[in-house]
VONUKE-756372 format. One record per residue: residue in three letters; residue number from 1; x, y, z of N, C-alpha, C, CB in turn; chain. Coordinates in pm, 1 decimal. Glycine has a CB too. Layout:
! residues N
(ala,NUM,(X,Y,Z),(X,Y,Z),(X,Y,Z),(X,Y,Z),A) ...
! end
This chain:
! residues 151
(unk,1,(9391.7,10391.7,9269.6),(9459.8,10320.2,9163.3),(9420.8,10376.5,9028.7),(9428.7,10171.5,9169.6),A) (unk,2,(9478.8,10485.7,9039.0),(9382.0,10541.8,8872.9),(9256.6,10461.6,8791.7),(9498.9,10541.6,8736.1),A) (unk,3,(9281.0,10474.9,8678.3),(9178.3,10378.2,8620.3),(9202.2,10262.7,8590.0),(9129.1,10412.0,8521.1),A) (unk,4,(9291.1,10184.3,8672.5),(9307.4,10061.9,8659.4),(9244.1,9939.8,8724.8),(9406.9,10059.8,8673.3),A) (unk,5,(9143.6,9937.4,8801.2),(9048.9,9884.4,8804.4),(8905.5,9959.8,8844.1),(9086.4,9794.1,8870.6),A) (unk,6,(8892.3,10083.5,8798.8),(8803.4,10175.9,8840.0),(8645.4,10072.8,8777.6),(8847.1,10354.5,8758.7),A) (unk,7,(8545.6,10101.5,8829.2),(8409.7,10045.1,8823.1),(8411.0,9922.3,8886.1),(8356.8,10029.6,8687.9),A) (unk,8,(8547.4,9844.0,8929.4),(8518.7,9677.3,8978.7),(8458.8,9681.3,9086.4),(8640.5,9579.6,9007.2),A) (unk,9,(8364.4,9568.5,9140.8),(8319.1,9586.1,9282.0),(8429.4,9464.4,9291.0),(8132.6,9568.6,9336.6),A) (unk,10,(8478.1,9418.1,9446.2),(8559.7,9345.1,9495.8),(8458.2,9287.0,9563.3),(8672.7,9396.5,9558.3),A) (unk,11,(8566.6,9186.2,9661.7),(8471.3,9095.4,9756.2),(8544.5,9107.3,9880.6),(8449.8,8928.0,9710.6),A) (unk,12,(8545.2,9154.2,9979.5),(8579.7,9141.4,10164.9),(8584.1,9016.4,10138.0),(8459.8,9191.5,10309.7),A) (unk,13,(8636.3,9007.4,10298.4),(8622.4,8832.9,10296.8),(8523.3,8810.8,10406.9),(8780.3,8735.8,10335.5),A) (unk,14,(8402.2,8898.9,10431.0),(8274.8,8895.4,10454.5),(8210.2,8865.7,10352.7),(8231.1,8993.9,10502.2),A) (unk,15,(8249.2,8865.3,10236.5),(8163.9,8860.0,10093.1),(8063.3,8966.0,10094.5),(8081.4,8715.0,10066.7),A) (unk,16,(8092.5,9113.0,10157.6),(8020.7,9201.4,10150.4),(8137.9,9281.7,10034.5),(7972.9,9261.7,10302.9),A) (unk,17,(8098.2,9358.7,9929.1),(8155.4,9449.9,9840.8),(8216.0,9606.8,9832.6),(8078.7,9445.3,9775.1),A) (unk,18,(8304.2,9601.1,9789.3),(8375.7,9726.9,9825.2),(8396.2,9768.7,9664.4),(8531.7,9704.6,9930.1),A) (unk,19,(8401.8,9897.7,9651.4),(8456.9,9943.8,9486.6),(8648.6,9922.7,9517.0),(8396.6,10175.1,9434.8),A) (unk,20,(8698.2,9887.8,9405.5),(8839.4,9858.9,9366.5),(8906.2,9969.8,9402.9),(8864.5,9827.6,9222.1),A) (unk,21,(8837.3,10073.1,9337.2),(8974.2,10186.0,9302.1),(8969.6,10303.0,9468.1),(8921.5,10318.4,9096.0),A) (unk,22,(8877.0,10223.7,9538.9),(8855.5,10238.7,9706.7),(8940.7,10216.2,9795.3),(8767.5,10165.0,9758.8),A) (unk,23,(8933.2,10066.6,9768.4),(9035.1,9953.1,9869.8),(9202.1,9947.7,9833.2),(8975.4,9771.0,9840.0),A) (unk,24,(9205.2,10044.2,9680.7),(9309.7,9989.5,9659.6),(9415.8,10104.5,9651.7),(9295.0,9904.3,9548.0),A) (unk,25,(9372.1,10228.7,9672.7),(9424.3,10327.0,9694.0),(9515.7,10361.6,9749.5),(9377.0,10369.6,9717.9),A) (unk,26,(9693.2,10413.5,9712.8),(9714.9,10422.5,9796.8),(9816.2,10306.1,9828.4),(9613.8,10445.0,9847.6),A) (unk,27,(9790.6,10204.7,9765.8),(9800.2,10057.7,9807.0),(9942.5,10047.0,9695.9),(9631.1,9939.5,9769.2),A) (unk,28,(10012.9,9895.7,9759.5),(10064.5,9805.0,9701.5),(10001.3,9718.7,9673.9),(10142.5,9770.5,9742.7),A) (unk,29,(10021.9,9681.3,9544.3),(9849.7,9544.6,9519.4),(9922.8,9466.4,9436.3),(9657.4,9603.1,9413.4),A) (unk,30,(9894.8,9334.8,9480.7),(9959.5,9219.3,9448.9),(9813.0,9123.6,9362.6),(10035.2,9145.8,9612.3),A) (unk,31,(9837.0,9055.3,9254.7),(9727.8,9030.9,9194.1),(9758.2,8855.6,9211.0),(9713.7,9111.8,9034.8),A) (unk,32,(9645.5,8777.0,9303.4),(9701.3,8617.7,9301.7),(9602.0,8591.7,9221.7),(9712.5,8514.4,9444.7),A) (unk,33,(9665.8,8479.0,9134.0),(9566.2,8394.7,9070.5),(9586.2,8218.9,9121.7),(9589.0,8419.6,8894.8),A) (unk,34,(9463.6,8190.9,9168.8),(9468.0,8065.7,9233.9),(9353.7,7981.8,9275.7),(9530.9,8084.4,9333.8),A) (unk,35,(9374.6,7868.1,9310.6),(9215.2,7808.0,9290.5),(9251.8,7692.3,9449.7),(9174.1,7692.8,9072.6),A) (unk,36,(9160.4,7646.2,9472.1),(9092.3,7590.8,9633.2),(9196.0,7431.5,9580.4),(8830.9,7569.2,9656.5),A) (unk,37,(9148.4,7401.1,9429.0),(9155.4,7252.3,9358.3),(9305.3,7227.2,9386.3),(9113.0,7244.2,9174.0),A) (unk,38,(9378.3,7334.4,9339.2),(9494.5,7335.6,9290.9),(9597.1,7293.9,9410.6),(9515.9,7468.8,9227.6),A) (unk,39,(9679.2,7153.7,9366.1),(9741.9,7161.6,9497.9),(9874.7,7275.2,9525.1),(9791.7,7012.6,9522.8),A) (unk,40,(9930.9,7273.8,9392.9),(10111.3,7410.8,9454.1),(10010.1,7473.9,9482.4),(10268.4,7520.3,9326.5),A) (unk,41,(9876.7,7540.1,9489.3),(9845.5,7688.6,9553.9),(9780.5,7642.3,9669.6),(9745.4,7801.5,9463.5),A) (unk,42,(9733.1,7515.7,9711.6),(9753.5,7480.2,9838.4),(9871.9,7502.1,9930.8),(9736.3,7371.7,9833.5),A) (unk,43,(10016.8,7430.1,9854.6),(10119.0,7469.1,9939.3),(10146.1,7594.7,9947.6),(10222.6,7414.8,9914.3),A) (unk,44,(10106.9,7749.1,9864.6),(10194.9,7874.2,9861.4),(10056.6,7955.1,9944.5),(10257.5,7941.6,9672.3),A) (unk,45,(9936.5,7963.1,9919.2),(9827.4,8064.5,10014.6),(9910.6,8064.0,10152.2),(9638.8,7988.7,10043.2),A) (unk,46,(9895.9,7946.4,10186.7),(9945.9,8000.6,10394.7),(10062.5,8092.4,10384.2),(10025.8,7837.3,10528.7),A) (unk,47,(10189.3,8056.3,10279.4),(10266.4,8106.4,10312.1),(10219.6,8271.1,10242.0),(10387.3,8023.1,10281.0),A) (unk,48,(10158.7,8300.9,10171.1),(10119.8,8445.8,10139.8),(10015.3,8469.1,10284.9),(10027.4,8463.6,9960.7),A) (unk,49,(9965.4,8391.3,10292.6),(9901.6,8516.3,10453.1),(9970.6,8510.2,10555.4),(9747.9,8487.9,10537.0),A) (unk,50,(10036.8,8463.1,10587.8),(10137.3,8480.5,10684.0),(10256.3,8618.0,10635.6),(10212.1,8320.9,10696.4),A) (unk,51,(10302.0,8595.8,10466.3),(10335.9,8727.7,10429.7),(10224.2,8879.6,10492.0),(10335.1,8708.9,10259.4),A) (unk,52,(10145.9,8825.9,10434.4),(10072.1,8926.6,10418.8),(10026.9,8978.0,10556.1),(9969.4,8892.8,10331.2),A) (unk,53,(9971.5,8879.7,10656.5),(9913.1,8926.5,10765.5),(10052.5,9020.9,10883.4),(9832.4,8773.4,10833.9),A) (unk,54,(10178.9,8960.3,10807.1),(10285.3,9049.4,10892.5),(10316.7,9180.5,10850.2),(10415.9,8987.3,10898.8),A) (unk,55,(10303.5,9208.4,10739.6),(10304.5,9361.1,10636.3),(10199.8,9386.6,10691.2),(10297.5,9371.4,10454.6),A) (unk,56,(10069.0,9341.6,10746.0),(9923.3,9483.0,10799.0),(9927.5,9502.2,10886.0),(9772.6,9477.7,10801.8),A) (unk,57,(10009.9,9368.8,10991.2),(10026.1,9392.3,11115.9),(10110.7,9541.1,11155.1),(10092.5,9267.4,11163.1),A) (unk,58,(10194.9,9508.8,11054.2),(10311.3,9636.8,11083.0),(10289.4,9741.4,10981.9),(10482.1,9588.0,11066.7),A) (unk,59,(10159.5,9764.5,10974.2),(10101.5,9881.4,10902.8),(10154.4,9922.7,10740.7),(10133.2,10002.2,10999.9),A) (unk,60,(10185.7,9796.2,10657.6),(10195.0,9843.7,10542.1),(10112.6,9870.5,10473.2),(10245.9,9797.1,10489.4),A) (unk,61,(10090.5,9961.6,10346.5),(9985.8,9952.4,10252.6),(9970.2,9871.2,10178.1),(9975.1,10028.2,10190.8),A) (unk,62,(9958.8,9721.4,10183.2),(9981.0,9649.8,10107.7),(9826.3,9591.9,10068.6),(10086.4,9567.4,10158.1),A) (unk,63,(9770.4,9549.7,9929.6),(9639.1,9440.8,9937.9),(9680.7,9369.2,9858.6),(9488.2,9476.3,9904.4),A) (unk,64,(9614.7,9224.6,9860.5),(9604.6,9087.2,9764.7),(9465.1,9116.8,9726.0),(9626.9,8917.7,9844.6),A) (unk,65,(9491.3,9139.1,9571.9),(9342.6,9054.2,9521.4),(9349.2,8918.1,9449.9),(9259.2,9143.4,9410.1),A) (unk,66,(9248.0,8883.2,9521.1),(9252.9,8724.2,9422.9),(9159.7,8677.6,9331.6),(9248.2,8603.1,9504.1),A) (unk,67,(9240.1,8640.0,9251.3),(9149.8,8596.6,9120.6),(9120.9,8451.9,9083.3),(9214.9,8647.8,8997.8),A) (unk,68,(9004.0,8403.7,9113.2),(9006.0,8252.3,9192.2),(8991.4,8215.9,8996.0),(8825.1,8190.4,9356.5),A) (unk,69,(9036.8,8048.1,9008.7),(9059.4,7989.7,8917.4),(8897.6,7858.6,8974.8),(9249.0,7948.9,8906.8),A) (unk,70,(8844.4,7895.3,9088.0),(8810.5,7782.0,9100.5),(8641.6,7743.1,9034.4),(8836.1,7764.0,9247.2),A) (unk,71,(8594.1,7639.4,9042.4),(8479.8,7609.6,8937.6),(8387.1,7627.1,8997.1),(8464.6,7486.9,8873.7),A) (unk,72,(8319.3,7633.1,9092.9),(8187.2,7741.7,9120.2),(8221.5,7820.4,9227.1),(8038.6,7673.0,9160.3),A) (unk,73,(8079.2,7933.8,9221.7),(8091.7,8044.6,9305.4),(8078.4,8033.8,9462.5),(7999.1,8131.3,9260.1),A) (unk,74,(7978.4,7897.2,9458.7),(8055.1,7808.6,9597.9),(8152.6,7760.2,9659.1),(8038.3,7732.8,9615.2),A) (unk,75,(8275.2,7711.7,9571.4),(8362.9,7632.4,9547.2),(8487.3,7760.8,9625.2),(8363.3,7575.3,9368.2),A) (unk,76,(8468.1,7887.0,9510.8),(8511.5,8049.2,9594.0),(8501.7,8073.7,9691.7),(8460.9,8157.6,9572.9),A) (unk,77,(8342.1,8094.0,9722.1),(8361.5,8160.7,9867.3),(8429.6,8054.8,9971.7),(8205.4,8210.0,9931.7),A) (unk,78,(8379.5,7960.0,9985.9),(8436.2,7844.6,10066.2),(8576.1,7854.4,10092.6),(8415.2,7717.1,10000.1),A) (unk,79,(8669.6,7853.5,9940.6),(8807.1,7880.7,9948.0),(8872.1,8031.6,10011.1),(8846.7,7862.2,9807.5),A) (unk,80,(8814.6,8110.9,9964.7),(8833.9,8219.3,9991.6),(8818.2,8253.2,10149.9),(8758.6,8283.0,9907.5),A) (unk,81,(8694.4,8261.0,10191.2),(8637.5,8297.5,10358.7),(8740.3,8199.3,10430.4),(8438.6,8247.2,10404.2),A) (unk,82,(8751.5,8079.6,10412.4),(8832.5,7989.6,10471.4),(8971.7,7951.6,10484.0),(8796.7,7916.9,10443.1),A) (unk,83,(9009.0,7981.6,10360.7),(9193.0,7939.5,10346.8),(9284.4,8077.3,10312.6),(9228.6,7811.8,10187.1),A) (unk,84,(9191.4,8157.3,10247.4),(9317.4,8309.2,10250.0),(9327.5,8385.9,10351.1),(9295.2,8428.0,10149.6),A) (unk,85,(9390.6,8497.0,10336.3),(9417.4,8594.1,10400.4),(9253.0,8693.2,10414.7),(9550.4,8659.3,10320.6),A) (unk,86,(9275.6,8820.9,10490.8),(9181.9,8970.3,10524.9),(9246.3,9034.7,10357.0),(9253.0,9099.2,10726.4),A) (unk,87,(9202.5,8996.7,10267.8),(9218.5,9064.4,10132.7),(9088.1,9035.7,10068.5),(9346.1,9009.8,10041.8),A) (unk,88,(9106.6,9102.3,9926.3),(9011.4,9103.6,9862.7),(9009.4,8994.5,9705.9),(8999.9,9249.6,9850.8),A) (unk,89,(8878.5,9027.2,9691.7),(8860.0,8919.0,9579.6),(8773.6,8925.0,9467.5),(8821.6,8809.9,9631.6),A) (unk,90,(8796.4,8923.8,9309.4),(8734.0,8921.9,9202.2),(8641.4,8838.5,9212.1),(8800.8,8904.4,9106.7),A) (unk,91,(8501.1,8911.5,9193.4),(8370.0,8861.0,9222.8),(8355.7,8692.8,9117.8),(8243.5,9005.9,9171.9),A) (unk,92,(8304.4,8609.1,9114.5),(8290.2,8452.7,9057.1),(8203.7,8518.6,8952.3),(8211.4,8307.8,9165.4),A) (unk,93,(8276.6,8425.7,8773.0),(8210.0,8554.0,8659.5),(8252.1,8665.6,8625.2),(8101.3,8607.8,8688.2),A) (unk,94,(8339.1,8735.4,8715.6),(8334.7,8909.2,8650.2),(8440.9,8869.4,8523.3),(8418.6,9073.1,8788.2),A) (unk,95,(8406.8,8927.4,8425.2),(8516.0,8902.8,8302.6),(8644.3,8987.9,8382.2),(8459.2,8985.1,8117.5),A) (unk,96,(8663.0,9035.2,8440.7),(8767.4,9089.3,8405.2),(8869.8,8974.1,8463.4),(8776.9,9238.9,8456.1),A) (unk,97,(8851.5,8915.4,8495.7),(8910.8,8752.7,8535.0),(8990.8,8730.2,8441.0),(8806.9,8621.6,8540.1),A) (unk,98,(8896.8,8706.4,8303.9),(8938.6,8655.3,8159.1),(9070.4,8779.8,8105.4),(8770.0,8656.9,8036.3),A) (unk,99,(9045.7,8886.5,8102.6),(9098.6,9004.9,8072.6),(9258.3,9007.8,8182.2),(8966.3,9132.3,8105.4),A) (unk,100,(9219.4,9009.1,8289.9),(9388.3,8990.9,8312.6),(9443.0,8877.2,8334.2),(9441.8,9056.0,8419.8),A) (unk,101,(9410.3,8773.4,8318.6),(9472.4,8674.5,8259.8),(9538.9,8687.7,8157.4),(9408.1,8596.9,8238.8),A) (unk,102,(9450.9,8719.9,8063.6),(9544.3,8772.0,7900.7),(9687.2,8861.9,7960.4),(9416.6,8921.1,7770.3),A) (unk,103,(9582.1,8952.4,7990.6),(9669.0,9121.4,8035.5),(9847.5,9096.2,8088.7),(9562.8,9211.1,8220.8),A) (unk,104,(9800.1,8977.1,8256.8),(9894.4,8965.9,8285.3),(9989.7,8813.4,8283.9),(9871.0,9025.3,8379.9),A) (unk,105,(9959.4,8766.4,8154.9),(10009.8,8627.3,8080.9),(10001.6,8537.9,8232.0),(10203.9,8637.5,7990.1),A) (unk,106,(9881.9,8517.4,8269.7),(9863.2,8362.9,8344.1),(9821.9,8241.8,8232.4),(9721.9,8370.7,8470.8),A) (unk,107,(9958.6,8206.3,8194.9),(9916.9,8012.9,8173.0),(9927.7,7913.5,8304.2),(10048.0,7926.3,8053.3),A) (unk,108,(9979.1,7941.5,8378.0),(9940.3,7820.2,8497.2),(9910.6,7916.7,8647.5),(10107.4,7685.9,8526.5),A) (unk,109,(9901.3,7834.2,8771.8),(9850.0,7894.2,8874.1),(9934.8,7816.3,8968.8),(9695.5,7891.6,8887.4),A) (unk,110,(9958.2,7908.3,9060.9),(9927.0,7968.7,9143.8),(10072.6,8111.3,9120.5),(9907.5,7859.9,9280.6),A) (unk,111,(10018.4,8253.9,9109.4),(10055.1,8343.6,8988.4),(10079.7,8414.6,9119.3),(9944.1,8401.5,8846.6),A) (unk,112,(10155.9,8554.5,9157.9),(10113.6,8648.7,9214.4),(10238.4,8768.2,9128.6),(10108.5,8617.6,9390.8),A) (unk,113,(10118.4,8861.0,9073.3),(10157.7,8967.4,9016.9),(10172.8,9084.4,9100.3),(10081.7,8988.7,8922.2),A) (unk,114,(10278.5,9164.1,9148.7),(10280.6,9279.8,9174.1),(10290.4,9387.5,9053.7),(10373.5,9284.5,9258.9),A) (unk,115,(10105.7,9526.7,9092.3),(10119.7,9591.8,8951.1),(10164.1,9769.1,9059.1),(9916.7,9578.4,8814.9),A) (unk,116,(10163.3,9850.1,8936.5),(10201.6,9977.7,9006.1),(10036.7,10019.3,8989.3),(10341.8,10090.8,8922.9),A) (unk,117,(10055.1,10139.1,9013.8),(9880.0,10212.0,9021.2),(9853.5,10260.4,8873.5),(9859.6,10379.0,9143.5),A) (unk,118,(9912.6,10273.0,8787.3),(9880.4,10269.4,8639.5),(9814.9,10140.5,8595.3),(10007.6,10288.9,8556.8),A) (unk,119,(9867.5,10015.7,8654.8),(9806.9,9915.9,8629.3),(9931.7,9839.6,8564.6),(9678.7,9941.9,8550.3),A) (unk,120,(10042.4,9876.2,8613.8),(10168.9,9809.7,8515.9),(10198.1,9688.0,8563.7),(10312.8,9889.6,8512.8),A) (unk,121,(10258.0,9567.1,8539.5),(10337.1,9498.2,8579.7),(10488.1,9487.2,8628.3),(10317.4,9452.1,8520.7),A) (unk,122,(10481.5,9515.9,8789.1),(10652.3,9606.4,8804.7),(10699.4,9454.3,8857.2),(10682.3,9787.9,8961.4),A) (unk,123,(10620.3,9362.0,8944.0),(10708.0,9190.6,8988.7),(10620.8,9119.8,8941.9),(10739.8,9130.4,9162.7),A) (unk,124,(10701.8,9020.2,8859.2),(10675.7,8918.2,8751.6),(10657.1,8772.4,8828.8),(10808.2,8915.7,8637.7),A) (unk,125,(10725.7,8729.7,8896.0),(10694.6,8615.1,9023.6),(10702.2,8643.7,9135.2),(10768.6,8508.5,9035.8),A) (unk,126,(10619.1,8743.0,9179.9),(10608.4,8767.3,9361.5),(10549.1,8612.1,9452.8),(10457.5,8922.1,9397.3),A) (unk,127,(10543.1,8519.7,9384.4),(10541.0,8425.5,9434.4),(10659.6,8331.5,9482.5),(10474.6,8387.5,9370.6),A) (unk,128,(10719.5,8340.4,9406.2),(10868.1,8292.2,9412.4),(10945.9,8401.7,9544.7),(10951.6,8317.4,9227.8),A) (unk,129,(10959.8,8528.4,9508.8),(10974.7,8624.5,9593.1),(10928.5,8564.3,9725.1),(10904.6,8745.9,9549.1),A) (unk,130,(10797.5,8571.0,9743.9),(10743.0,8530.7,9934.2),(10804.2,8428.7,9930.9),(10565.0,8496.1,9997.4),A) (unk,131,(10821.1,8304.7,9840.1),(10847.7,8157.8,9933.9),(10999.9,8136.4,9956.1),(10787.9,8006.3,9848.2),A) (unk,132,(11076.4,8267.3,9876.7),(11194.2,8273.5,9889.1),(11246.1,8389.1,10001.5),(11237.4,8288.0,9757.7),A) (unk,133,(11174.8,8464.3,10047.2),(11256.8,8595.5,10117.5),(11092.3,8649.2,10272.1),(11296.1,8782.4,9922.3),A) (unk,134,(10998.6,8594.0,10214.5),(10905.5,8685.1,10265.6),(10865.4,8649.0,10418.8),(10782.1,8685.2,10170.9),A) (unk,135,(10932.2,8456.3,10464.7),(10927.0,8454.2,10577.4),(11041.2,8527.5,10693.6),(10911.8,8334.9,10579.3),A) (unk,136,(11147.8,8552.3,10617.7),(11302.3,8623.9,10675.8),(11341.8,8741.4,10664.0),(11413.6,8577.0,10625.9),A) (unk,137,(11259.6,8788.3,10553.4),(11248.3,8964.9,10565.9),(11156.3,9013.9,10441.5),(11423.3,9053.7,10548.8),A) (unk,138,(11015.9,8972.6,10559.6),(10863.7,9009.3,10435.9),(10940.5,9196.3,10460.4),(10595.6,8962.6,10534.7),A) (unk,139,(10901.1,9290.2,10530.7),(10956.4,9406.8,10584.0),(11054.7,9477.4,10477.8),(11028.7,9370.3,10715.8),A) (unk,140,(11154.1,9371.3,10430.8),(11244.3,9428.4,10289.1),(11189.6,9441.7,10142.6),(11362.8,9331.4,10262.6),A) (unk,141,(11143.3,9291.8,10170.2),(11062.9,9252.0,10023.8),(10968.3,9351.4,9965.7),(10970.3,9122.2,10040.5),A) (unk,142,(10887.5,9351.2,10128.7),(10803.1,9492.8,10098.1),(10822.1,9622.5,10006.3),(10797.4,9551.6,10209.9),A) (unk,143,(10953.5,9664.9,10082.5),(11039.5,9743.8,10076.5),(11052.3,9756.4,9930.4),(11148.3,9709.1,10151.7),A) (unk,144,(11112.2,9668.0,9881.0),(11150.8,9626.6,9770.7),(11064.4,9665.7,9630.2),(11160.4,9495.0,9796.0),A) (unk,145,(10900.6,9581.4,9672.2),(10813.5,9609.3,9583.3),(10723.4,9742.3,9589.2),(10742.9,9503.5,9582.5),A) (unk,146,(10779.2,9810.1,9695.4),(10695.7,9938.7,9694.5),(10767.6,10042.3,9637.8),(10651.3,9983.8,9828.9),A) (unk,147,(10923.4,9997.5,9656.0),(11026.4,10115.1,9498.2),(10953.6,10079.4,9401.8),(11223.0,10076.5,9432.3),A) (unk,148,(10950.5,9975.8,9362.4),(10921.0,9893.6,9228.4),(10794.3,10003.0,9196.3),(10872.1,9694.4,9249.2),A) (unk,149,(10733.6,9998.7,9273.4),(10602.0,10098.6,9204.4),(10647.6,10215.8,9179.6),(10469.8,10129.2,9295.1),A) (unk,150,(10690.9,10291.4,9285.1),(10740.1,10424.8,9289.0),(10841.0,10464.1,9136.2),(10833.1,10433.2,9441.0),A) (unk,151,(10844.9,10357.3,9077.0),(10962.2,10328.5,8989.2),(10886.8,10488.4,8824.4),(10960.3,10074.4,8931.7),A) 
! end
């Protein structure tokens, strides 16, 4: 991913660490912002890993990172190890939390940004996208957001 998140460490959902510009290589990367508290991102996570777990099944390059909204670093892992998807996750604290928030205008949650490998913003509600298309043809959508990069 060029230098667009180069130096971040991430989080497995072992909560063992991987470097960003590693995991994400290569990749379609979808940026969620969302919290354990929050109930709409209660109702939309299942339906993103169920997106998601059918795009790895069928070998896409696709990753979620998530950028938890939630209030401790307990409160994270708990949510995270337990209710998401095999993706990755902005460590509890790392500013850069604060930084694309700004970056990629989150005022409310539950957010999912698709960026290109420059670090652009190419889908503006990929959330709307999955709860609208991604159980009936995740495979297109895919499709869809991986021109979007190529763009």
């Amino acid at each position: 991913m060029s230098e667009f998140m180069k130096g971040v460490m991430l989080l497995k959902q072992d909560l063992t660490e991987v470097p960003a510009e590693e995991a994400l290589k290569g990749k379609v990367v979808a940026l969620y912002f969302s919290a354990g508290w929050c109930p709409p991102c209660k109702q939309f996570t299942p339906k993103l890993v169920r997106f998601y777990h059918h795009l790895k099944k069928a070998g896409k390059p696709i990753e979620v990172v998530f950028f938890s909204r939630d209030r401790s670093k307990a409160d994270l892992e708990e949510n995270f190890t337990e209710k998401h998807g095999d993706w990755l996750c902005v460590k509890y604290g790392d500013d850069i939390l604060t930084r694309y928030q700004s970056k990629f205008e989150i005022k409310t949650i539950p957010v999912l940004r698709v960026i290109n490998a420059a670090g652009k913003m190419v889908v503006v509600d990929g959330k709307s996208e999955v709860v609208d298309k991604g159980k009936a043809d995740p495979q297109g959508l895919f499709a869809a957001w991986e021109a979007a990069c190529n763009k």
